[in-house]
N, CA, C and O atoms as a Maestro MAE file, in Angstrom:
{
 s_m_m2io_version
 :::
 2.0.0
}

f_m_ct {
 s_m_title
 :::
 protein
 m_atom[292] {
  # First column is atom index #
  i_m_mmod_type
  r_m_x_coord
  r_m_y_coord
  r_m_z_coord
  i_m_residue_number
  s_m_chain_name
  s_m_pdb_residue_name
  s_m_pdb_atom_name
  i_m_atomic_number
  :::
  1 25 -34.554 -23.203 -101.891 1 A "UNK " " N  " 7
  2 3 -34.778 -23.195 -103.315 1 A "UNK " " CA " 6
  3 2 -33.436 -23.078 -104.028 1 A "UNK " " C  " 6
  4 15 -32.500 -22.380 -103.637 1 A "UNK " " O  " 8
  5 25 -33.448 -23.853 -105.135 2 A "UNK " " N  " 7
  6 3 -32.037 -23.719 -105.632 2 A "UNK " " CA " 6
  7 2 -31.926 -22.423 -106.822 2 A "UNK " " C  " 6
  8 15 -32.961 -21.921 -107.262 2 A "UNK " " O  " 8
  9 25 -31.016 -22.111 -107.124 3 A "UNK " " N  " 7
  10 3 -30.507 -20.755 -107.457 3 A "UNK " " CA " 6
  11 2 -30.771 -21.235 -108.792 3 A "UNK " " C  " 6
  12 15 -31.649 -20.488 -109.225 3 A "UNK " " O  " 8
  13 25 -30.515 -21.974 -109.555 4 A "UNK " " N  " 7
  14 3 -30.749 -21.973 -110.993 4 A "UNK " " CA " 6
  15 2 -31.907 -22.606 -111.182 4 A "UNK " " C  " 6
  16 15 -31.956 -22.942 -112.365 4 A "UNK " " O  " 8
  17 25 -32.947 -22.964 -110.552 5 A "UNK " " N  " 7
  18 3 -34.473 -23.105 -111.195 5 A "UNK " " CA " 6
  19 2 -35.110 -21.443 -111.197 5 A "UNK " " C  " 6
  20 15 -35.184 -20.627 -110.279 5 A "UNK " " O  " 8
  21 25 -35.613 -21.334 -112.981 6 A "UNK " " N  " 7
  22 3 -36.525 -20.077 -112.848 6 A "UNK " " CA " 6
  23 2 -37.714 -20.240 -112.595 6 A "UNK " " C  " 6
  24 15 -38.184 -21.319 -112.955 6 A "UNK " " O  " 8
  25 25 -38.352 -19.560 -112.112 7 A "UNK " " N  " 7
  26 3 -39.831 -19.609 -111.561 7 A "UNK " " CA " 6
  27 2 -41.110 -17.850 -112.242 7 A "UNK " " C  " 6
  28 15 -41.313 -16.678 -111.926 7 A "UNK " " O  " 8
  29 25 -41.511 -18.748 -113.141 8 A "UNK " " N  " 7
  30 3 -41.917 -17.725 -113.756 8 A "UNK " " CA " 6
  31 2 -43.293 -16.653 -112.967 8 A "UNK " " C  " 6
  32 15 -43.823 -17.005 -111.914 8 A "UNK " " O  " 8
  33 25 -43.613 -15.613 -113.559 9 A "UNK " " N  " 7
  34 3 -44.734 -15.131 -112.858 9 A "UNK " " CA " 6
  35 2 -46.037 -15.491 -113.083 9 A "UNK " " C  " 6
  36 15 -46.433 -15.912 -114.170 9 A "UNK " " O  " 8
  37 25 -46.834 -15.325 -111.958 10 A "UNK " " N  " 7
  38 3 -48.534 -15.742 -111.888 10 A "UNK " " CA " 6
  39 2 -48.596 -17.297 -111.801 10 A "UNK " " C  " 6
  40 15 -47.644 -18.007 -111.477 10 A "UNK " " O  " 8
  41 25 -49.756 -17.701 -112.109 11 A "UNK " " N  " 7
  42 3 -50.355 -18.852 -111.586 11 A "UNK " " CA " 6
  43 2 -49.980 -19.739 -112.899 11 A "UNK " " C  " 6
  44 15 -49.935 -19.400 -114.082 11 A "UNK " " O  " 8
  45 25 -49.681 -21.217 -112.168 12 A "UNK " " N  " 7
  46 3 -49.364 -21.854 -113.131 12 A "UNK " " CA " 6
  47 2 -50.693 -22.209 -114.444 12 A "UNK " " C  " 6
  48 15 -51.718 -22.029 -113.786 12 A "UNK " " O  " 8
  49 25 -51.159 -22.607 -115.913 13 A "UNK " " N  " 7
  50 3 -51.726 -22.645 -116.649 13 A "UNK " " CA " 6
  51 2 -52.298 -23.727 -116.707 13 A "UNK " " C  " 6
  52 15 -51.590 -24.714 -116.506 13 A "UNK " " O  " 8
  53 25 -53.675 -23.930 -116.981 14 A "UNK " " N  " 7
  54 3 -54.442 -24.759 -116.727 14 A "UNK " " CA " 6
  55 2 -54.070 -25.864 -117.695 14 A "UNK " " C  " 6
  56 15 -53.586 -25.674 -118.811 14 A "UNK " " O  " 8
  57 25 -54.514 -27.741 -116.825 15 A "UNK " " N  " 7
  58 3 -54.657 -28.203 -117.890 15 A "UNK " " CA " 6
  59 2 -55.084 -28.251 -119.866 15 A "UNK " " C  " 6
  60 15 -55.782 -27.416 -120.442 15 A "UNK " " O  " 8
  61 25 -54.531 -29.254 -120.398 16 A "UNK " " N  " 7
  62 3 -55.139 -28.759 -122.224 16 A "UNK " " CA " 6
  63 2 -56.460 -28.979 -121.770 16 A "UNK " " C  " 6
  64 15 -56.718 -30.041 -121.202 16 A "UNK " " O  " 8
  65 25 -57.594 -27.863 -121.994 17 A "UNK " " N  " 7
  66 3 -59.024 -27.948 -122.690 17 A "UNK " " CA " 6
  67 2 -59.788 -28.085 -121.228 17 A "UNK " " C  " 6
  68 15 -60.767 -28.826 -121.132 17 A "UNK " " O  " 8
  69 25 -59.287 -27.328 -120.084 18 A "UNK " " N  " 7
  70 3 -60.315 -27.157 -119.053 18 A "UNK " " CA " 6
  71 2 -60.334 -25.424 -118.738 18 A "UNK " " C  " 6
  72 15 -61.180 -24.997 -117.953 18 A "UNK " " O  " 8
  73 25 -59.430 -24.543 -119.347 19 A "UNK " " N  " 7
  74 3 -59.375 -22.722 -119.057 19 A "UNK " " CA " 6
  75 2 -61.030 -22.480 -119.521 19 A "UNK " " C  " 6
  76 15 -61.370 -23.024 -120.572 19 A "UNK " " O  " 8
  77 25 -62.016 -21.716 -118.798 20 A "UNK " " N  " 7
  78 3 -62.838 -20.852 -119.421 20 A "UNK " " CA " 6
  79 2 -62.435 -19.804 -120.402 20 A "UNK " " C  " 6
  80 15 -61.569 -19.047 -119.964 20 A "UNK " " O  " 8
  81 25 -62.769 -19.607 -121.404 21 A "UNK " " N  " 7
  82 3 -62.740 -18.849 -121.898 21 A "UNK " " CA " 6
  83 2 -63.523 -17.628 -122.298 21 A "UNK " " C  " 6
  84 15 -63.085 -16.485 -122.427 21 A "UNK " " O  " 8
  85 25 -64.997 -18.141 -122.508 22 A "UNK " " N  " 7
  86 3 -66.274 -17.611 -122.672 22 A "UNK " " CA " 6
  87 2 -66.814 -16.269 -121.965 22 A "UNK " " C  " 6
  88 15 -66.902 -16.274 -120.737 22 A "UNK " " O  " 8
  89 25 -67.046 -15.534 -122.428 23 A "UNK " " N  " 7
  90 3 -67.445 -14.152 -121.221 23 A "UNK " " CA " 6
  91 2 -68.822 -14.028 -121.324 23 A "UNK " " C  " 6
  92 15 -68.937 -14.456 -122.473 23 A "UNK " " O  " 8
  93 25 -69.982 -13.752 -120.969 24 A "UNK " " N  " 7
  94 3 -71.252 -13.121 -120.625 24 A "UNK " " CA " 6
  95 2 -71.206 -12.038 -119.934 24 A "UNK " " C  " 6
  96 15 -71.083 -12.026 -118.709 24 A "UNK " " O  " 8
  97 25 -71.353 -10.480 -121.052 25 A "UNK " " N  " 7
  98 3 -72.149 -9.483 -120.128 25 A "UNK " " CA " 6
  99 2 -73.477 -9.189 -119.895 25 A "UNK " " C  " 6
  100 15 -74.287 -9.106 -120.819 25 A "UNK " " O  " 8
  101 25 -73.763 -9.026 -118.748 26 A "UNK " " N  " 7
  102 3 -75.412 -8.750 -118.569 26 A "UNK " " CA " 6
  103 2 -75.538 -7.666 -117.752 26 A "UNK " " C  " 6
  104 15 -74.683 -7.225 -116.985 26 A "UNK " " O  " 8
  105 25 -76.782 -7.203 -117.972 27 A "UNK " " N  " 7
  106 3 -77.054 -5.691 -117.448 27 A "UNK " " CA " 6
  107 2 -78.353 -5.859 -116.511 27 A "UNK " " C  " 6
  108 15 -79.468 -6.165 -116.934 27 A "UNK " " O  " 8
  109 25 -78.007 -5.593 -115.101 28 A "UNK " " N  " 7
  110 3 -79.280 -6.097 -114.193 28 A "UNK " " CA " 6
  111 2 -79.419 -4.542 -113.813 28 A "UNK " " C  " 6
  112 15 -78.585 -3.666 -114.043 28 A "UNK " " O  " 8
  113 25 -80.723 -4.391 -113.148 29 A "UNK " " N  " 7
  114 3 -80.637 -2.943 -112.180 29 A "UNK " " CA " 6
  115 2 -80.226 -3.252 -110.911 29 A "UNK " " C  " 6
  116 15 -80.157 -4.478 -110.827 29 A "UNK " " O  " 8
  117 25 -80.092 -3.017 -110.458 30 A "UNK " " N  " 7
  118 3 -79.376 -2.347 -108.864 30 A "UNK " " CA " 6
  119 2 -80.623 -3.572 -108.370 30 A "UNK " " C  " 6
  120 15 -80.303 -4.759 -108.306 30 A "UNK " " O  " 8
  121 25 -81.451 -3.302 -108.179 31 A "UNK " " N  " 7
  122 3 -82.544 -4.558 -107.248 31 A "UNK " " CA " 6
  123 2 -82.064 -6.153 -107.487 31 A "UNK " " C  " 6
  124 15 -81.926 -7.065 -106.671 31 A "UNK " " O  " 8
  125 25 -81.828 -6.103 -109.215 32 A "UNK " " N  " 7
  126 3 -81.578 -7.923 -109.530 32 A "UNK " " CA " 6
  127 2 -80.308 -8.104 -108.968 32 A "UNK " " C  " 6
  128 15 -80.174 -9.244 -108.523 32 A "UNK " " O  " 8
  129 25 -79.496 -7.507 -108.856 33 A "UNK " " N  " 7
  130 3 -77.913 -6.983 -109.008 33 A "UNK " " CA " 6
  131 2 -77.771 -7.764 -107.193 33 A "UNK " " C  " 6
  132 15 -77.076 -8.677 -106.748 33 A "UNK " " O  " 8
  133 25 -78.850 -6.808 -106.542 34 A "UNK " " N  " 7
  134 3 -79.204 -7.228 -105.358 34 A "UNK " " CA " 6
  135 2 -79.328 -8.734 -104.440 34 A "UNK " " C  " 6
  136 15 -78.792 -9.232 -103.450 34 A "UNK " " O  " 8
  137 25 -80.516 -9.140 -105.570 35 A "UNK " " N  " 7
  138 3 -80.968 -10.343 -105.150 35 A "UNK " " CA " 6
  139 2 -79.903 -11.099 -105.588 35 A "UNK " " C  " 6
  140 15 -79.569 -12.024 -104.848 35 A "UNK " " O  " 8
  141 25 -79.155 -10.897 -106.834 36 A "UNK " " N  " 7
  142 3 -78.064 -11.642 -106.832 36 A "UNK " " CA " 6
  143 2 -77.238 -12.474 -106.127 36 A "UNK " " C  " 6
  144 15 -77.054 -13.667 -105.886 36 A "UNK " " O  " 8
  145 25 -76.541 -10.683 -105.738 37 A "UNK " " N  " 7
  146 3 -75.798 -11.401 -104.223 37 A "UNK " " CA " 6
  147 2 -76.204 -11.821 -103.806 37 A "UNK " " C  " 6
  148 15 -76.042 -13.031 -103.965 37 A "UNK " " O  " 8
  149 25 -77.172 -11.388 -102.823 38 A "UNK " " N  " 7
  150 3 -77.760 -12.107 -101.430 38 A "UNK " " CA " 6
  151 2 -77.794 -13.738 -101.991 38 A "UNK " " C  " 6
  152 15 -77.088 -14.590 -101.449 38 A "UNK " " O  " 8
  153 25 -78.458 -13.974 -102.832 39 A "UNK " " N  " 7
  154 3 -78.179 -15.407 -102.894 39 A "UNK " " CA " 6
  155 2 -77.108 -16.575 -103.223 39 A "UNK " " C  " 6
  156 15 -77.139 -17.786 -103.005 39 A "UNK " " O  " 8
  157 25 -76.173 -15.757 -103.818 40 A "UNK " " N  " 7
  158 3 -75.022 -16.342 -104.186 40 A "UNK " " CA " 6
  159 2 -74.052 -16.238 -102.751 40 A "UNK " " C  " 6
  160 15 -73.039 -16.912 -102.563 40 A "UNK " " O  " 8
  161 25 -74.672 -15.131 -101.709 41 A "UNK " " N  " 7
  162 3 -73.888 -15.001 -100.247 41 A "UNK " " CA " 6
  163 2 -74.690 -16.234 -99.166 41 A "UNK " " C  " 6
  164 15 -74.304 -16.740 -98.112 41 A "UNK " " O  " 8
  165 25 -75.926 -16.421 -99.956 42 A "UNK " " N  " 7
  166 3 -76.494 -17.648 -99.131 42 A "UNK " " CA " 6
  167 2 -75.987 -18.999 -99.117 42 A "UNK " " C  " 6
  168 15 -75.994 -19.787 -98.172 42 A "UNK " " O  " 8
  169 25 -75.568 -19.156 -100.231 43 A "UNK " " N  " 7
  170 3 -74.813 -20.251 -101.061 43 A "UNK " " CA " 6
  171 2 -73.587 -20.499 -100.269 43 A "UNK " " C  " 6
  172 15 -73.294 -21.605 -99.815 43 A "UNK " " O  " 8
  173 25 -72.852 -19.376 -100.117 44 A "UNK " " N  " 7
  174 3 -71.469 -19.274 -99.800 44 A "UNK " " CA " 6
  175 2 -70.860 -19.539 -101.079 44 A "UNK " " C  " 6
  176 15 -69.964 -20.383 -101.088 44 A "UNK " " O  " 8
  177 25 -71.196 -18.945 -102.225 45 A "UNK " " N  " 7
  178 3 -70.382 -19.151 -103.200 45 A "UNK " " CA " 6
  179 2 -69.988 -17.781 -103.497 45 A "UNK " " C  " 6
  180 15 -70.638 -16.833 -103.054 45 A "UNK " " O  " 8
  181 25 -69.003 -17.637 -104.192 46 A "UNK " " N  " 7
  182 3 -68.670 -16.519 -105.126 46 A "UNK " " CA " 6
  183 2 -69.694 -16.075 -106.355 46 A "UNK " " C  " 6
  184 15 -70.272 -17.013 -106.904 46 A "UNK " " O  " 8
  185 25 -69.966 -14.789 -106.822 47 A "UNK " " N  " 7
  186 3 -71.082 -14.596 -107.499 47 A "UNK " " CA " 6
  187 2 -70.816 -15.039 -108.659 47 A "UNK " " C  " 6
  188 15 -71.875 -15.278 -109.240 47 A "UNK " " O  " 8
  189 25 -69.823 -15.295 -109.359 48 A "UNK " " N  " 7
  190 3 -69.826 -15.836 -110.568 48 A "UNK " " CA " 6
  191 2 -69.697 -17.538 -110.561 48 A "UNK " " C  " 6
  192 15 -69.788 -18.238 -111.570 48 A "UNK " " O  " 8
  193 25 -69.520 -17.910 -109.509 49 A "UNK " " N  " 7
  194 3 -69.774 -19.802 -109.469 49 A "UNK " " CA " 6
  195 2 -71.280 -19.717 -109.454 49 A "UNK " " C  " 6
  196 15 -72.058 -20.417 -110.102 49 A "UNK " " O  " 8
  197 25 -71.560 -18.769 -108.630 50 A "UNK " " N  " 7
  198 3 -73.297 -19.037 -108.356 50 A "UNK " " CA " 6
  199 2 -74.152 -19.132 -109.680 50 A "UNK " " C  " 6
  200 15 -74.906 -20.062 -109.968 50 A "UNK " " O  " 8
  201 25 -73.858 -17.824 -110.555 51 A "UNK " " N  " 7
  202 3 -74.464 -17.437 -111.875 51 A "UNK " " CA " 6
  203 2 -74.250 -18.928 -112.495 51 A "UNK " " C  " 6
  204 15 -75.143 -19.595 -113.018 51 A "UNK " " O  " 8
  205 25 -72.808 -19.344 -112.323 52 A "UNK " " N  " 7
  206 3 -72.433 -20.067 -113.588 52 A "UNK " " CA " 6
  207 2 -73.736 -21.356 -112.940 52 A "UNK " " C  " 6
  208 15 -74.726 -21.509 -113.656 52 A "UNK " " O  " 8
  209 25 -73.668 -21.956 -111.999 53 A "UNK " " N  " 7
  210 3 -74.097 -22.704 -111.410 53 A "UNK " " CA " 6
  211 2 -75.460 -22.786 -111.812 53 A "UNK " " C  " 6
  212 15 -75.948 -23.654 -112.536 53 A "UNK " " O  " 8
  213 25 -75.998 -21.880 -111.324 54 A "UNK " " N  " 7
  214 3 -77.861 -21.342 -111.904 54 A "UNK " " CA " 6
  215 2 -77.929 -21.405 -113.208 54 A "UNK " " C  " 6
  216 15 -78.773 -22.245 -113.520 54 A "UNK " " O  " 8
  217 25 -77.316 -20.790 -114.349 55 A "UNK " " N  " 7
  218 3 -77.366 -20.815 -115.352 55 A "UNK " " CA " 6
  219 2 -77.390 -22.230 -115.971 55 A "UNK " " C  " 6
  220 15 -78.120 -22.515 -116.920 55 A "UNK " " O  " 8
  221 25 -76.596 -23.045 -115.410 56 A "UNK " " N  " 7
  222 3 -75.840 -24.236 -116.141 56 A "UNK " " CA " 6
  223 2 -76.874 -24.788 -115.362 56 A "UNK " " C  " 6
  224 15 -75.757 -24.479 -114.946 56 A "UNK " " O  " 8
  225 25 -77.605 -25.169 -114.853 57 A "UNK " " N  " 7
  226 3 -78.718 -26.035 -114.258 57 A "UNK " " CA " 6
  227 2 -80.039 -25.347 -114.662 57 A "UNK " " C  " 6
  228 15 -80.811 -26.205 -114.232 57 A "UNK " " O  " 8
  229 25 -80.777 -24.465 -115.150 58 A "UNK " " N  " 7
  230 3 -81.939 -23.811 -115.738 58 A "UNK " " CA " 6
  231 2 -81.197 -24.643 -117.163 58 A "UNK " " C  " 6
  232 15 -81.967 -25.602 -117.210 58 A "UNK " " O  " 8
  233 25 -80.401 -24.827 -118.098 59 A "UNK " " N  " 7
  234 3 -79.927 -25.350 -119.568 59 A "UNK " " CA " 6
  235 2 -80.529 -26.544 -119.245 59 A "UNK " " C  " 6
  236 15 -81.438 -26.997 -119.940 59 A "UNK " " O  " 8
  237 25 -79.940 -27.340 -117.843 60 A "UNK " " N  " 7
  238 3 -80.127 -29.026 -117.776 60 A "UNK " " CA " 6
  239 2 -81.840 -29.201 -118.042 60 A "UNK " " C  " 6
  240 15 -82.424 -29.852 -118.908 60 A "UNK " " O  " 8
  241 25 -82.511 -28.141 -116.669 61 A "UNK " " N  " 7
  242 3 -83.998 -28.642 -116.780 61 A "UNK " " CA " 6
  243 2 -84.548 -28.711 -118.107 61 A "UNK " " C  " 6
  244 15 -85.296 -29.583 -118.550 61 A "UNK " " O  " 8
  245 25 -84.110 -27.729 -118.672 62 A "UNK " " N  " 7
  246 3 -85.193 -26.782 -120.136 62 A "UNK " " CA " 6
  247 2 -84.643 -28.290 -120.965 62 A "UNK " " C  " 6
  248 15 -85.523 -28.825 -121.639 62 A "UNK " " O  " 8
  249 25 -83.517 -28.862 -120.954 63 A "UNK " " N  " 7
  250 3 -83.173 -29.666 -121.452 63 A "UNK " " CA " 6
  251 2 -83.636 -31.402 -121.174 63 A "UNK " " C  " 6
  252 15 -83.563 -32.357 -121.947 63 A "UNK " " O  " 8
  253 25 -84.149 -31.321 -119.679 64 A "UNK " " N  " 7
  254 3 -84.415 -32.401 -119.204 64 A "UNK " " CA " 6
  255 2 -83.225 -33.471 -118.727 64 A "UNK " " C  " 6
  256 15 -83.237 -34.660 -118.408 64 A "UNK " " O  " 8
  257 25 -82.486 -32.737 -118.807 65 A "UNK " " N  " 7
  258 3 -80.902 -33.792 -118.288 65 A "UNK " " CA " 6
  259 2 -80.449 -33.260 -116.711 65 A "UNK " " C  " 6
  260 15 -80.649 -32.142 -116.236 65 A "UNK " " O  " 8
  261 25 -79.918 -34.182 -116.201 66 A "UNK " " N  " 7
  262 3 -79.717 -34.001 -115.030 66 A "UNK " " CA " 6
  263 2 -78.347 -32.492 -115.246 66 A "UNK " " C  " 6
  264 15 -77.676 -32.268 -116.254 66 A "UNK " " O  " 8
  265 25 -78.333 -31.667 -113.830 67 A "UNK " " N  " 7
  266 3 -77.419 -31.049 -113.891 67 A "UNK " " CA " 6
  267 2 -76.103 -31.027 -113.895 67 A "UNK " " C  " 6
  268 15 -75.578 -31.397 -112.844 67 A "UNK " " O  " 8
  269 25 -75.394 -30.700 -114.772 68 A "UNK " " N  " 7
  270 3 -73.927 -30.808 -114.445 68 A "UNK " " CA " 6
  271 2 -73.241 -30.938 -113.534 68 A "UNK " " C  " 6
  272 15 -73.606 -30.057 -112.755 68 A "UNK " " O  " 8
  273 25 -72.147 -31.688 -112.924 69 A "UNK " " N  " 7
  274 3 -71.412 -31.424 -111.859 69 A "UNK " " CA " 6
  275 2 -70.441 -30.677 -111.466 69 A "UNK " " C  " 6
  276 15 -69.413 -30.755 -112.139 69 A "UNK " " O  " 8
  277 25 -70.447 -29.959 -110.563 70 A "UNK " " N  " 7
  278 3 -69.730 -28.378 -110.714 70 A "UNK " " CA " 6
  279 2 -67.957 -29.112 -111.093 70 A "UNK " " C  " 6
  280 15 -67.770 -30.298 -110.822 70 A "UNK " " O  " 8
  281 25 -66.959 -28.380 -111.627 71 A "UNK " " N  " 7
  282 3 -65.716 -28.427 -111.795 71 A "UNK " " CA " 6
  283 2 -65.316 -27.536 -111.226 71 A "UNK " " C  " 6
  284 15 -65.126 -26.542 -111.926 71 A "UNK " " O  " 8
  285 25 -65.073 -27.443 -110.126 72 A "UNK " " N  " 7
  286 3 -63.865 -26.513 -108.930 72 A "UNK " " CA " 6
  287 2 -62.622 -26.525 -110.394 72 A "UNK " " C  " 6
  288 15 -62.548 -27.524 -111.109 72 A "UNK " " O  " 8
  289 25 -61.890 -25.495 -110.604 73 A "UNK " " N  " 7
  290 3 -60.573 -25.880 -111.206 73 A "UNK " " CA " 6
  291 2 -59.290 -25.444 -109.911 73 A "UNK " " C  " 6
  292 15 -58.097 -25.652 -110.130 73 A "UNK " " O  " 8
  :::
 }
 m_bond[291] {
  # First column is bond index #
  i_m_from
  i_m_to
  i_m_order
  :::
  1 1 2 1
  2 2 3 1
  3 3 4 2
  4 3 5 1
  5 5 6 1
  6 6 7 1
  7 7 8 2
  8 7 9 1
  9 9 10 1
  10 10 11 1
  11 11 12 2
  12 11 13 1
  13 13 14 1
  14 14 15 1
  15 15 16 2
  16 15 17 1
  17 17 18 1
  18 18 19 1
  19 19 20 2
  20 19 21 1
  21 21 22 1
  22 22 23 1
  23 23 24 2
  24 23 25 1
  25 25 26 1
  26 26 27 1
  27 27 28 2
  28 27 29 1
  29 29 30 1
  30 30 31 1
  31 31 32 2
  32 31 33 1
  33 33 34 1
  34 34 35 1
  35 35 36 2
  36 35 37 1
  37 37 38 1
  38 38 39 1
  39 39 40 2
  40 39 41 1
  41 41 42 1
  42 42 43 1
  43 43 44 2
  44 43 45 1
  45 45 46 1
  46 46 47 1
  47 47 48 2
  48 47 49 1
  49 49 50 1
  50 50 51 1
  51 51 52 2
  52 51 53 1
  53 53 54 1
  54 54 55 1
  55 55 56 2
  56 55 57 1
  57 57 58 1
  58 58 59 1
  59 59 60 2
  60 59 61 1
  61 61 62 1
  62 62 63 1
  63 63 64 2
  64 63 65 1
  65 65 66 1
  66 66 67 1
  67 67 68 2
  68 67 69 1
  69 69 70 1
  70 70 71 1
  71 71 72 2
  72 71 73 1
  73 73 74 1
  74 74 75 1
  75 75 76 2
  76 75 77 1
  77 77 78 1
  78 78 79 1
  79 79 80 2
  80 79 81 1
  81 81 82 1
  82 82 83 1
  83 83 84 2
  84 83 85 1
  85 85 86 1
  86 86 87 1
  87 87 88 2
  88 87 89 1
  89 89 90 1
  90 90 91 1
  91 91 92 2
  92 91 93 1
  93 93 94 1
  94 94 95 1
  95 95 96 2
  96 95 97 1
  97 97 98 1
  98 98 99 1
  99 99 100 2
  100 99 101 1
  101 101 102 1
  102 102 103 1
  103 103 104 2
  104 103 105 1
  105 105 106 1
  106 106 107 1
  107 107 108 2
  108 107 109 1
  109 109 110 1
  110 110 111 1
  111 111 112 2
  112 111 113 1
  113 113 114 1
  114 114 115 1
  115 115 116 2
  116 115 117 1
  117 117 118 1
  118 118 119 1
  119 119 120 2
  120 119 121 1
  121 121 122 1
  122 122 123 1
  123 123 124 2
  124 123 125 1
  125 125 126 1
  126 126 127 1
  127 127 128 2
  128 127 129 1
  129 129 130 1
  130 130 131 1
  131 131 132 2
  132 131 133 1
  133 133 134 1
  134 134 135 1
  135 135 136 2
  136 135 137 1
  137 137 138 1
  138 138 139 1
  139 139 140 2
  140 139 141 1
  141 141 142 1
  142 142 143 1
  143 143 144 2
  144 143 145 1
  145 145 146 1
  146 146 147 1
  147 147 148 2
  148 147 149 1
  149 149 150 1
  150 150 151 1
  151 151 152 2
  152 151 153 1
  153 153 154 1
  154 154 155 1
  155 155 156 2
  156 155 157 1
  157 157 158 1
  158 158 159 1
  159 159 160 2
  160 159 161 1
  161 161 162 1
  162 162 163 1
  163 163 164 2
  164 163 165 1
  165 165 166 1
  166 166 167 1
  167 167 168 2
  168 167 169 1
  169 169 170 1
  170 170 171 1
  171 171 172 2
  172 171 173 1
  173 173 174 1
  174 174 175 1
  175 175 176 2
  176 175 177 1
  177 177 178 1
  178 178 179 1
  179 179 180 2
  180 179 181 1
  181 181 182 1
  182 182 183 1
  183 183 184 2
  184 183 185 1
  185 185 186 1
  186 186 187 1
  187 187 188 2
  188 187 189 1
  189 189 190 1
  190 190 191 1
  191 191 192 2
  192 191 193 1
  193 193 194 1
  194 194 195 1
  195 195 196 2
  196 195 197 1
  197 197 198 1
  198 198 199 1
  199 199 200 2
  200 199 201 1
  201 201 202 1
  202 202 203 1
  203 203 204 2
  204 203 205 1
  205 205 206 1
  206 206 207 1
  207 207 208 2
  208 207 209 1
  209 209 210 1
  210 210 211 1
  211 211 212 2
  212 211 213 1
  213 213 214 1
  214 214 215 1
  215 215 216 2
  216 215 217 1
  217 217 218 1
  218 218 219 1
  219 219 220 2
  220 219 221 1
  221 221 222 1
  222 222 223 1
  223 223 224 2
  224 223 225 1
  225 225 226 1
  226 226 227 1
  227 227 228 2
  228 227 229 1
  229 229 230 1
  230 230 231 1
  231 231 232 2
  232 231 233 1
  233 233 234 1
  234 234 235 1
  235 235 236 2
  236 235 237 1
  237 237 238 1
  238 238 239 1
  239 239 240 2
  240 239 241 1
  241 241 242 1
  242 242 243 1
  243 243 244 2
  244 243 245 1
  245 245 246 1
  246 246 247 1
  247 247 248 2
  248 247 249 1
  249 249 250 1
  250 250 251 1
  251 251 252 2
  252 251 253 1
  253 253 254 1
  254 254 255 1
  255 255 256 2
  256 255 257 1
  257 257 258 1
  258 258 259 1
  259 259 260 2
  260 259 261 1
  261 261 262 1
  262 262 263 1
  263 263 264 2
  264 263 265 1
  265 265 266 1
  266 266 267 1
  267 267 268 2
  268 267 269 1
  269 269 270 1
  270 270 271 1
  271 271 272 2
  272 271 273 1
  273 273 274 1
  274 274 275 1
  275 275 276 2
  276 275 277 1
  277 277 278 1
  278 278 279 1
  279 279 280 2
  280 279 281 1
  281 281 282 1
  282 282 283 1
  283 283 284 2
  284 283 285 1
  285 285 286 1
  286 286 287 1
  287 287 288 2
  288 287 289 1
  289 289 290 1
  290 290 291 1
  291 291 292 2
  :::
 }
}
């Protein structure tokens, strides 16, 4: 590596107009909280791809449009 390139900290910044920004808190009990996981561990996904995933496909049906296609970033 050469001595005069700086290299700043953390991860480089997402393309313009693909960062999430949006937050959802929700309050499950310990049982939903449960089933959660387990299914998002069935998946092999991470629990918040899973949510986002479920969520964003229950919008398509209620909507009648096919489901979104996931965006890995």
């Amino acid at each position: 590596m050469r001595a005069d390139k700086k290299i700043g900290p953390g991860r480089p910044a997402f393309a313009e107009g693909t960062a999430r920004t949006g937050v959802f808190t929700i309050r499950v009990s310990d049982d939903e909280r449960a089933a959660i996981v387990a299914e998002a561990e069935r998946a092999g996904k991470p629990i918040t791809q899973w949510a986002r995933e479920a969520l964003l496909n229950q919008c398509a049906r209620s909507a009648g449009t096919p489901p979104p296609s996931a965006k890995p970033r």
